[in-house]
C-alpha positions in Angstrom: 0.0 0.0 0.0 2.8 2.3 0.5 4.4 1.5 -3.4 3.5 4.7 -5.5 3.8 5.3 -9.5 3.1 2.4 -11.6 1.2 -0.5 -10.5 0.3 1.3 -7.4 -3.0 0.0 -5.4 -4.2 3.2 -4.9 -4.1 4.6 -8.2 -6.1 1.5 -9.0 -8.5 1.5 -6.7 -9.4 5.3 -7.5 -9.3 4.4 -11.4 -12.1 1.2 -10.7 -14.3 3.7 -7.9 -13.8 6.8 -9.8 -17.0 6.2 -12.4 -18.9 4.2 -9.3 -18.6 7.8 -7.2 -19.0 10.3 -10.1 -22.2 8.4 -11.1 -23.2 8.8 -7.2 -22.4 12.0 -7.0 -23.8 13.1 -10.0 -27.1 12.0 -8.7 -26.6 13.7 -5.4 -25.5 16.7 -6.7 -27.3 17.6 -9.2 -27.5 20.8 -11.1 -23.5 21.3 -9.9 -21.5 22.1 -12.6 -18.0 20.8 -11.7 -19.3 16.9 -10.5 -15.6 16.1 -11.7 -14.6 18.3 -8.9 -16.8 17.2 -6.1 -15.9 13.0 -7.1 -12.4 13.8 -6.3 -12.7 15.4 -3.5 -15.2 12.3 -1.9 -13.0 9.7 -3.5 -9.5 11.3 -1.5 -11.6 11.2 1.4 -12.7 7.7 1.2 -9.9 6.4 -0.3 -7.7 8.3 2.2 -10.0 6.7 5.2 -10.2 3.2 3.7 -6.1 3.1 3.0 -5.1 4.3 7.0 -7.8 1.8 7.9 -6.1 -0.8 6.3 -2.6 -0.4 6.9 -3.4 -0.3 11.2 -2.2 -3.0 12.9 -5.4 -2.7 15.2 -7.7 -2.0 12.9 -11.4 -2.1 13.6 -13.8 -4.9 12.1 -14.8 -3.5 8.3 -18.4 -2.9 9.7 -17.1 -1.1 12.4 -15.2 0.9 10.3 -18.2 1.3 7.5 -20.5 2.6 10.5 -18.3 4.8 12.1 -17.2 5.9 8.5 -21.0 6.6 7.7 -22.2 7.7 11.2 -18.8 10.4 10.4 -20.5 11.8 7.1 -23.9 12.2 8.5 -23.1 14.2 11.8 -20.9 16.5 9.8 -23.6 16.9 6.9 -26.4 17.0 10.1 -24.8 19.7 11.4 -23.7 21.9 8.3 -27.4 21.7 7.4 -28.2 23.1 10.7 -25.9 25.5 11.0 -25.5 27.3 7.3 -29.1 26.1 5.7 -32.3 27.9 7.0 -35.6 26.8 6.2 
């Protein structure tokens, strides 16, 4: 996980999720007009997560990490919402 340039996992990995996320975030964001923009800012996020996940020696369980992962995302969207969005 740590080999960069060619062959490197990560530069897979984002090539394989990167129409997966812009597809996603397409639909969630639509009428934006840089999605290109937005997918590569979620997919260094969850790539970035997913790879220091990985590489601890005490890492938690993957559902573990998934819901705390998720649970991360919603408090911080929860509370943007509340605090810059008004009904």
């Amino acid at each position: 996980l740590n080999v960069q340039g060619q062959n490197c996992l990560r530069d897979h990995i984002r090539e394989i999720a990167r129409p997966i996320f812009r597809a996603r975030v397409a639909e969630v964001l639509a009428g934006e007009d840089d999605i290109d923009f937005y997918t590569e800012i979620f997919l260094d996020a969850i790539l970035g997560a997913m790879l220091r996940w990985i590489m601890r020696r005490d890492c938690v369980p993957p559902d573990e990490f998934v819901s705390d992962f998720f649970s991360c995302l919603i408090s911080t969207g929860k509370y943007i919402s509340d605090k810059y969005i008004k009904s």
